[in-house]
N, C-alpha and C positions, 0 to 999 in steps of 0.2 A: 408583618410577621410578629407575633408574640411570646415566641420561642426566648423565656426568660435569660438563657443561655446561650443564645445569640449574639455576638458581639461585634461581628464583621462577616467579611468572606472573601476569598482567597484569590488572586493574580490569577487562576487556574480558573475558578466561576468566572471572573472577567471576561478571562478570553473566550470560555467555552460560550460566553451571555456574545460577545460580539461576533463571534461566530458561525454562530445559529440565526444573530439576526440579520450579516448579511446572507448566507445562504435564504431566506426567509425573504426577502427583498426581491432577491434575483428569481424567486417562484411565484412571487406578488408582488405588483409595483406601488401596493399602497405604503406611504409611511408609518416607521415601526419605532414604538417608544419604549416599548417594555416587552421580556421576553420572557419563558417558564422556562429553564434552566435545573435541569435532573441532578443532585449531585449526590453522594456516596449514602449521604444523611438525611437529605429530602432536598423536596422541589421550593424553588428558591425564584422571586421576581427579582429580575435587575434593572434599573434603570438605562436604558441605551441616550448615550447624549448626543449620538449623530450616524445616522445610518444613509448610505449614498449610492446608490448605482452606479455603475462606470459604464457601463457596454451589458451587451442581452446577457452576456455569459460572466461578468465581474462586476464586486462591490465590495463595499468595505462598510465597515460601523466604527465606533467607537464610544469605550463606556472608562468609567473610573470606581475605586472604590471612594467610597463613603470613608469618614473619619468614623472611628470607633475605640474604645479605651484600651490602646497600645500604641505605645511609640513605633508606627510603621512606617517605613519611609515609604513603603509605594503606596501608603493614602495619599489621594488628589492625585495620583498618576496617571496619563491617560494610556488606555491600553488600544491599540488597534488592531481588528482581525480581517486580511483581506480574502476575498473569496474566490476563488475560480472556476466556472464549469467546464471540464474538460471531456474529451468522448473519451470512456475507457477501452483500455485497448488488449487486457489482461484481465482474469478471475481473483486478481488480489482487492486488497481492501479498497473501498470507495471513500476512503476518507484518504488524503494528504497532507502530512501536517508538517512543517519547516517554521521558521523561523526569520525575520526579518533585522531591521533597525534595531537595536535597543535591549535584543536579546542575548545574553552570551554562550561563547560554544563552549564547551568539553576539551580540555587541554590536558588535566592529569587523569590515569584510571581510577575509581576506588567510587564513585559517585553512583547513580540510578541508571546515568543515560551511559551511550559508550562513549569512548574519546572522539571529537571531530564531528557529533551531534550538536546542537541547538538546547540549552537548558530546558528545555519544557518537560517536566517530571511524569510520571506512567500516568499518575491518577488526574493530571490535566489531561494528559493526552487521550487516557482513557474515557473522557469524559466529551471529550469534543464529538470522538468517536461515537460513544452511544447516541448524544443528541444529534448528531449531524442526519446517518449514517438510514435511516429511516427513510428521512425528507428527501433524499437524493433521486433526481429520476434515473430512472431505471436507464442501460448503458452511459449512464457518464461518470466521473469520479470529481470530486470536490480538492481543491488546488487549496489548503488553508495555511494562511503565512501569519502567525502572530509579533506585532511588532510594538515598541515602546519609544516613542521620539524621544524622549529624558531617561532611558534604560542607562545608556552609558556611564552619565554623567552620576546619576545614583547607585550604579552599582561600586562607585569609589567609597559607599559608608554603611557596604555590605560585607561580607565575608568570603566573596566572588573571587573576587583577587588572589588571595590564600588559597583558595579551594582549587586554582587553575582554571576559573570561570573567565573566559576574558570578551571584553566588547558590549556586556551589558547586564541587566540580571537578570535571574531565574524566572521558571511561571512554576508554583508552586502549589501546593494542597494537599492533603491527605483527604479531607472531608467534605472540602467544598465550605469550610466555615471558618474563619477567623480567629482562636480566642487568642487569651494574652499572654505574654513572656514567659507567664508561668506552664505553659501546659508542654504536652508532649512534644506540639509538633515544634514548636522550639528548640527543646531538647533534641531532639532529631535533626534541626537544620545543623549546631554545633558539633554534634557526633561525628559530623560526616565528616571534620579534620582529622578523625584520628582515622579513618576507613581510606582518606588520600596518603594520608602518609606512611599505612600497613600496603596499600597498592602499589606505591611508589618504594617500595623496600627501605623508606627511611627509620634509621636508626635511632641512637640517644637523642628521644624527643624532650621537648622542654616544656611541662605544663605552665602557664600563667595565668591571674586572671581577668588578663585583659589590655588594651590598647598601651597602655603606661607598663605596664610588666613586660610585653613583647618589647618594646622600643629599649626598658631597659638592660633585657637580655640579651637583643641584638648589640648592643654596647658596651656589654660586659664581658660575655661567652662567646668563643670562636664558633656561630653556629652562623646557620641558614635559616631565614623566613620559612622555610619548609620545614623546620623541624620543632615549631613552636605550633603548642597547641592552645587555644585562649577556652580556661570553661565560665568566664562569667560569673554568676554565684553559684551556677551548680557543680561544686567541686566535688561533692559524693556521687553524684549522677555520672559524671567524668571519669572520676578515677571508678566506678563498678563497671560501665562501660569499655576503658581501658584492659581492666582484668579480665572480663568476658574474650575480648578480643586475644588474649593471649600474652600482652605488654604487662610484668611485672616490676619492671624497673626504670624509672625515668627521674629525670629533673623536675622539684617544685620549686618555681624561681617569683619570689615578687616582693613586693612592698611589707613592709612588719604591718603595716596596719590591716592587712586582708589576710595574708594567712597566720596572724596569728589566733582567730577562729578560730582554726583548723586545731592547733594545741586545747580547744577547749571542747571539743566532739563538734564543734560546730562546721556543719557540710553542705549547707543552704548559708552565703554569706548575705544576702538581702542584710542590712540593714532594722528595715521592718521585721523581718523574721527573728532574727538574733544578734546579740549584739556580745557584751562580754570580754570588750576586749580590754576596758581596765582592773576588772579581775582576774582574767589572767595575767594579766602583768603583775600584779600584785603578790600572784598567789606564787610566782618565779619570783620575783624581787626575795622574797621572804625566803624561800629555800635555797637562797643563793648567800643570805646573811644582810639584808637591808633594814637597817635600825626602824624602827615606828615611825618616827618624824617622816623619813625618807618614804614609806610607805602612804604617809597620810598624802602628802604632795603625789603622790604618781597616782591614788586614788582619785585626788579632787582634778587631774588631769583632762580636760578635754579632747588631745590626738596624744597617736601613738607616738609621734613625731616630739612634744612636748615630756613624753616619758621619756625617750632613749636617751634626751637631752641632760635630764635627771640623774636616771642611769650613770654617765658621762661625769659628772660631776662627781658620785661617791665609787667609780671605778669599777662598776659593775655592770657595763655594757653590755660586753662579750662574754661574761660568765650568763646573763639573764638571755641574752641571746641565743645562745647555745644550748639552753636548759628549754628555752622554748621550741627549738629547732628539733630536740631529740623528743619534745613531746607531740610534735606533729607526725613525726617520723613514727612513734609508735603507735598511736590514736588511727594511723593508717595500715598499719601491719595489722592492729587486732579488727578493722573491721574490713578490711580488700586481701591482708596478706601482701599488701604494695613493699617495696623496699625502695624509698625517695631519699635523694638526692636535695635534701632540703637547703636551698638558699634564700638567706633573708638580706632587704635591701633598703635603703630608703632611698625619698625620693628624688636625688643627684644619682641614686645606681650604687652607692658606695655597702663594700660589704660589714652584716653587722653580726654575724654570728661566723665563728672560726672552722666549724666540724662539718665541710665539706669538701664536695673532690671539683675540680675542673678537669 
């Protein structure tokens, strides 16, 4: 493929790639290495790394994805898709699709699939569908179980768990194409906390962002793992999404060194994208009454952490704290209309600005 913009492809091609090639197998017994694979975006070769017959009427493949530039944990994953021919016995679909090993079911509402279903998302399923669905002879139906032997143990460093995914992870895709952390369908995997938690009637949610902020909130705040919401660095994509959804008021709870961005418009916290966070410090220090010297030091400062320290020293903690807190609080009122709950913390959990509610 040459397709510039190419960068992977999705748990969802996988399965629909092994699939196809056993259904393919059990209608010709010659061995099958590579399959054409239809997907939303176009036709796509996938490698099969093992395709087997079982019986006249079952067979199984198996493929993986390829490494491509994103940190995905189901690269090298193997996926498996067993096949079944069965005699239909009804006018409904010829296609069957379930779920095996490795895949997890539906435990809260607010998701794509309904509760007590198999994670396999529409646009996999969709897709297995159209490829299969052709190929099938005519009165039988195809028995399709997709399964993941390391699903389980990798959905522990997924978002599975939180979402009420339990027993393994998702088959996933919009496009049938892979790209990286930054694009939609990203966006869209994280979204879906706040869409479990509008499902589930849960209330005073707790934005964080990310594995060290939940942990510290669970430690701090009489809440529930269900009520914490993690946006990663998309915290404007989060909170517009939020306000969309009808949620105008919630907790922003995390470390000074991540939200204090957010006091500086800054709503993508990547690193790479923006950074700023010893200016604003500085630009608080100074409106709170922080002599020059004291200014140059938190300037030439490498962590946030190294500043509050500073801070601490000439008694200006909890005033610089607090002036940062009301500035994130309002940076988000003039561009969502949000009304947050802003707490700030470092990294023992302990609190560093005064001007909030529990």
């Amino acid at each position: 493929m040459t397709d510039d913009n190419y960068v992977g492809v999705t748990t969802g091609t996988i399965a629909t790639a092994c699939s196809l090639a056993a259904l393919d197998i059990l209608l010709d017994s010659e061995d099958i290495a590579c399959v054409n694979v239809e997907t939303p975006k176009k036709t796509l070769d996938i490698i099969i790394d093992e395709c087997k017959k079982l019986s006249s009427f079952k067979a199984y493949a198996v493929a993986h994805k390829n490494p491509y530039n994103d940190p995905d944990v189901t690269v090298d994953l193997a996926i498996v898709a067993t096949v079944e021919l069965l005699d239909k016995s009804d006018e409904s679909s010829n296609v069957i699709i379930t779920g095996g090993e490795g895949v997890g079911k539906i435990t809260k509402p607010g998701l794509q699939i309904p509760v007590g279903e198999y994670a396999i998302n529409p646009v996999p399923r969709k897709m297995i569908l159209k490829n299969l669905s052709d190929r099938i002879p005519e009165g039988k139906v195809a028995k399709v179980t997709i399964s993941i032997p390391e699903g389980e143990k990798i959905a522990k460093k997924t978002m599975n768990p939180k979402l009420g995914i339990v027993g393994g992870i998702s088959i996933l895709g919009t496009t049938g194409i892979a790209r990286s952390m930054s694009s939609e369908a990203y966006k869209n995997s994280i979204v879906t906390q706040i869409d479990v938690a509008i499902a589930s009637d849960i209330d005073d949610l707790v934005f964080v962002p990310g594995n060290i902020g939940e942990k510290l909130a669970l430690k701090k705040l009489d809440i529930t793992k269900e009520q914490i919401v993690q946006t990663g660095n998309f915290v404007g994509f989060m909170f517009e999404e939020a306000e969309k959804r009808g949620i105008t008021k919630f907790t922003y709870f995390g470390h000074m060194g991540k939200l204090i961005k957010v006091a500086g418009g800054i709503f993508d916290t990547k690193h790479a994208v923006a950074d700023g966070r010893r200016e604003i410090m500085v630009a608080h220090a100074a409106l709170c009454g922080a002599d020059k010297e004291s200014l140059q030091r938190l300037y030439g400062s490498k962590t946030t952490d190294d500043m509050m320290d500073i801070l601490e020293e000439i008694n200006l903690s909890s005033d610089v704290s607090d002036s940062i807190a009301s500035a994130i609080h309002e940076r988000c009122m003039q561009r969502f209309d949000l009304d947050l709950n802003v707490i700030l913390v470092d990294m023992e959990g302990n609190y560093l600005n005064s001007n909030f509610k529990i």
